[in-house]
N, C-alpha and C positions, 0 to 999 in steps of 0.2 A: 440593489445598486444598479447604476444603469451601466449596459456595457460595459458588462465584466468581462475580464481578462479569462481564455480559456487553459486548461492544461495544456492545451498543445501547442499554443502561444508562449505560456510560461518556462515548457520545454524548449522550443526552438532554439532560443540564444545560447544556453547550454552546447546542446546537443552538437549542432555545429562546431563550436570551438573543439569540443572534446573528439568529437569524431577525429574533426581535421587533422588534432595534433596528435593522436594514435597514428593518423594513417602515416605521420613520418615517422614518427618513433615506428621505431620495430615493435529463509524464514520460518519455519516453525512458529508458534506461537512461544516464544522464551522472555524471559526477565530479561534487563538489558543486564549486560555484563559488567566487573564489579570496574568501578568508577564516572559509569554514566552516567549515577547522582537521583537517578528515581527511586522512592519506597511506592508499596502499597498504598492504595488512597481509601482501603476499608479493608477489615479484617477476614479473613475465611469465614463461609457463611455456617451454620451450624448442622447444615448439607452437605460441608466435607468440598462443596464449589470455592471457587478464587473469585474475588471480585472483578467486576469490569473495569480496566485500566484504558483510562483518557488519554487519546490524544488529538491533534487538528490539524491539519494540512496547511500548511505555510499558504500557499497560491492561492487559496479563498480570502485571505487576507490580504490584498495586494499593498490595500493601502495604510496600512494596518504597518510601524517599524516592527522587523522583529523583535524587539526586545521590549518592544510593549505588548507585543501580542505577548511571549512568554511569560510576562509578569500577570496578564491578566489570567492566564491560563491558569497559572499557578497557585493562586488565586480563588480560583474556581475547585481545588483540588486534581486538576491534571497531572500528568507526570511526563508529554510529551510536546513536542514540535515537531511534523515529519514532513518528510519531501522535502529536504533540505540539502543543499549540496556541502563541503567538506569545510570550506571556509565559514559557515553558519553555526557548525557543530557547537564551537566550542562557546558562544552567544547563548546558547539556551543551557549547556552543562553547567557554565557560570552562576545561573539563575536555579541551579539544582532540578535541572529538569533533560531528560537524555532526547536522542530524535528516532523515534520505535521504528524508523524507517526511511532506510535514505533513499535520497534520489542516485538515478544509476548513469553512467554515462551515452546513456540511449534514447532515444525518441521513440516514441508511439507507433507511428508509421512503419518505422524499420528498423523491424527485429531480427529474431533469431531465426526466421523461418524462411530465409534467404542468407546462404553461404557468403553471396559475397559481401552480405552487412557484419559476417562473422569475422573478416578479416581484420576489421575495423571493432568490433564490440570485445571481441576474446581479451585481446590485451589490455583492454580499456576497464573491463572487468575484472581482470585478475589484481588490477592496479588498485580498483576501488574498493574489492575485499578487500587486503593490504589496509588500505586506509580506513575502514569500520571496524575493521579487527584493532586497531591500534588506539582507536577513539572509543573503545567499547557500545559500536553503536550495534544493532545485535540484526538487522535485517535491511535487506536492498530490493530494489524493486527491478521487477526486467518487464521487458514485454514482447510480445509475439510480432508485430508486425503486423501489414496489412496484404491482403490474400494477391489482387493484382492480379487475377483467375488462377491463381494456386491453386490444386486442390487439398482441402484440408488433410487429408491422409497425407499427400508430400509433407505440408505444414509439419505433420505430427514427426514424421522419419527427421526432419532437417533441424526444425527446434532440440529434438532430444541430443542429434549430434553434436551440436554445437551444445549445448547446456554441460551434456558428461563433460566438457573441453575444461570447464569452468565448477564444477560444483563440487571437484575434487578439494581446489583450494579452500572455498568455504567449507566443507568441514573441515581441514583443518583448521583454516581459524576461527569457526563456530560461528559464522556468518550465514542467515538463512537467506536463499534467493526465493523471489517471491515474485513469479509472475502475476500482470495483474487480470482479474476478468471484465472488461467493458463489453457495452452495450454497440453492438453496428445497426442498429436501427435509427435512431438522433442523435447520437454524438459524436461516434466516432466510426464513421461508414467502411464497409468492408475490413473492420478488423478482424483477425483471426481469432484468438482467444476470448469470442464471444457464446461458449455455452462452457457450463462446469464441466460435462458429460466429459468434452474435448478436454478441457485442462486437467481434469482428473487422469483422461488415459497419458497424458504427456507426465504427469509425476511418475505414473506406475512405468513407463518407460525410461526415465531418467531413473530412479528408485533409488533414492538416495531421502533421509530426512532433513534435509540442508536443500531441500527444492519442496518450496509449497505456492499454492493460490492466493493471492491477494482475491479473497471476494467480497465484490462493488456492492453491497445490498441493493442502491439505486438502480446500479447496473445490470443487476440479475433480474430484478423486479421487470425491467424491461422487458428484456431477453425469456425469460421462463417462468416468471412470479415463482409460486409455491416454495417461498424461502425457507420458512421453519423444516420445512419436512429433507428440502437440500440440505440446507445444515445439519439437521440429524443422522442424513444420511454421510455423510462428504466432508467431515466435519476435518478428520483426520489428514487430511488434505490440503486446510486450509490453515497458514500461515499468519494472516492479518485481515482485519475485515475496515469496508469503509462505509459508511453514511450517506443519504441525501434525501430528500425528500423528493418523492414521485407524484403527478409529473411537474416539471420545469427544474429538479434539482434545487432547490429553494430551502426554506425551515422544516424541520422532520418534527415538527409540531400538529397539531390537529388539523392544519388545511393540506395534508396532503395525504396519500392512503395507505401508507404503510404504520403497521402498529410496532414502533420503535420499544416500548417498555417489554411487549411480548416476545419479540428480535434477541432482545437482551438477552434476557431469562432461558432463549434456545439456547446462545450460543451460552451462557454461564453453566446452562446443566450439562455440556460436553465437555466440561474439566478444562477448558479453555483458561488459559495461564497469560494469553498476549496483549495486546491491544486492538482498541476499536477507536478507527482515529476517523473526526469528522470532519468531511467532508462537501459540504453543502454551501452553496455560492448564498449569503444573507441576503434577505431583501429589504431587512428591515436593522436598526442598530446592530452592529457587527457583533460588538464584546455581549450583550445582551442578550442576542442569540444563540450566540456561544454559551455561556452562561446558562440560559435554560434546555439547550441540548445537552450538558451533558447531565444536569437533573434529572431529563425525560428518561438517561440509559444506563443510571445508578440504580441498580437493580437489584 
């Protein structure tokens, strides 16, 4: 597609409203909880693993209505739609399909890792638990911010402060938060939660099972390659994983260099129970590329 719409584009209109109106007002890898409306899309493997459960990022589809993208997805054997905000929810549950991950009422740029984004996110967040808990949607996405000559070790003290503020509610209502890990080299410059290493020490500082990593495959690949061996190692840590093909973010088909079928099979042999939701901007037929990615990571 030419001149695709970016996440940070896709966030912006959100993010704004939702900040705003906070500011006047005062993830584990899990099954979605019962009435989300997903099954299994294959049965336990004869290795005692769970199969890889599909899903796809609303925002690569832009132009795509939702409710054709969910039909198509569904379709295909998926069992999600994510990144989706509260009003969306119930469009894909209809369709017997839950959203493995919602969107949070936060932007990219500014996260957790500045207090006074916290004045503005804390309430914003505890509001949006509330509302996944109620829709059985089972994880939310957060994000760190961007550094602004931070030093990462503040990053790390200020993120955790603010996350305990919030990760109380999600376990109670079984909501896992899931920061994400991107790439600050091409996509998203001076973000903070750009190595596992970092996001790993921030879970063991929050320390709660109700705070895990969204890890980018794309994203890492950038930032540190050697995935398999991260995922075997850090595995425990991560909450949701996403897709794309390296470089340009494209189809994770044979013209790019990540070996997606062997990706798989790491993360399936760590007892991995969650979803892998794809995310890759198509270049080519939308539903079609859809359709053979989630072939390539049926594992």
């Amino acid at each position: 597609m030419s001149n695709p719409v970016t996440r940070r584009q896709a966030l912006a209109t959100l993010t704004g409203a939702v900040l705003a109106g906070s500011a006047t007002a005062t993830a584990q890898g899990a099954a979605p909880a019962a009435g989300a409306g997903a099954t299994p899309s294959s049965a336990t493997g004869h290795d005692g693993t769970h199969p890889i459960r599909h899903s796809v990022c609303k925002w690569c589809y832009s132009k795509t209505p939702l409710v054709d993208l969910a039909r198509a997805a569904k379709s295909f054997g998926m069992e999600s739609i994510e990144l989706l905000n509260p009003p969306e929810w119930p469009v894909v549950q209809e369709l017997g399909l839950t959203c493995a991950i919602a969107n949070g009422p936060g932007g990219i740029n500014d996260g957790f890792n500045r207090r006074e984004n916290q004045v503005t996110l804390i309430p914003a967040y505890l509001k949006r638990i509330e509302e996944c808990a109620k829709a059985g949607i089972p994880s939310l996405i957060l994000f760190s911010g961007n550094r602004r000559g931070q030093s990462d070790s503040e990053g790390l003290d200020i993120c955790a402060e603010g996350i305990k503020q919030i990760v109380g509610a999600a376990e109670k209502h079984g909501v896992t938060l899931c920061m994400e890990l991107l790439n600050s080299r091409v996509n998203h410059k001076d973000y903070q939660c750009d190595r596992t290493e970092w996001g790993v020490e921030l879970c063991r500082r929050v320390g709660s099972e109700r705070f895990k990593l969204l890890y980018d495959i794309y994203h890492m690949q950038i930032m540190e390659g050697d995935i398999i061996r991260t995922i075997q190692t850090h595995h425990a840590y991560f909450g949701h994983y996403h897709t794309g093909g390296n470089p340009g973010r494209a189809e994770i088909d044979g013209s790019q260099e990540l070996n997606y079928p062997a990706i798989m099979r790491a993360i399936r042999a760590t007892g991995y129970r969650g979803f892998v939701g794809q995310e890759f901007i198509p270049k080519r037929d939308p539903l079609t590329s859809l359709r053979e990615a989630v072939q390539l990571c049926t594992v």
